[in-house]
C-alpha positions, 0 to 999 in steps of 0.5 A: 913686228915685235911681239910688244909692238902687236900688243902695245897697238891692240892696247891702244885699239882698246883704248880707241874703242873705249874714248869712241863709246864715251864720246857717244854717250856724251851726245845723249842720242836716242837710239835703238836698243841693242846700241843704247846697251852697247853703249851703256856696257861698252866702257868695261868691255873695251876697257878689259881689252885695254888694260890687259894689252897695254899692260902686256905691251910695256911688260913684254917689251922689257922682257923681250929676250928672255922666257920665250915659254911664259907668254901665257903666264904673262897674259895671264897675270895682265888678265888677271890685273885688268879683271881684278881692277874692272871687277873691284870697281863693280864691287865697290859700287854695291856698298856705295850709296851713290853709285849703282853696281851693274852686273852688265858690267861684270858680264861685259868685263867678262866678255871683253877679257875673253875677246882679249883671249882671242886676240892674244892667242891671235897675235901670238900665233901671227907672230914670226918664230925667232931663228936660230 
């Protein structure tokens, strides 16, 4: 399976993630406390892991053949891209009169950029090596 295909399905697993945490916190349910914080910070979380992979997916995708070497730099800036948007929006939050900054957000937006590494590097290296 292609590189692009690997991220395009763990963008989409992401996105899975994030439609199934807002469908529970939709229901209002009463639940302990560790999965009443999993829901409350599970959207940035899963939304880093999203973003990052999508992004990757259509990117390498058009970059196929060339710069086998710049995968990283690739990840990188689609990080980059999913942080800055995630982490801006927490931002904007703390000068806002209606909406209410979280820094478990930013912890959770954190958390999942660094999940998003992991899988990456996990991906990449389960990837089979072109040949000559």
């Amino acid at each position: 399976m292609k590189l692009s295909m690997r991220y395009g399905l763990t963008g989409l697993g992401g996105l899975a993630l994030l439609t199934l945490v807002q469908a529970e916190r939709q229901q209002h349910l009463r639940h302990g406390a560790v999965l009443t914080y999993l829901i409350g910070v599970g959207p940035n979380f899963a939304a880093a892991i999203a973003i990052t992979f999508v992004l990757l997916g259509a990117w390498t995708d058009q970059q196929s053949g060339a710069a086998q070497g710049r995968e990283w730099l690739r990840f990188g800036l689609c990080a980059l891209i999913s942080g800055a948007g995630l982490l801006g929006w927490e931002a904007v939050q703390m000068f806002s009169h209606n909406l209410v900054c979280d820094w478990q957000d930013v912890l959770a937006t954190l958390a999942g950029l660094a999940v998003s590494l992991a899988l990456f590097a996990a991906l990449r290296g389960a990837a089979p090596k072109p040949r000559h």
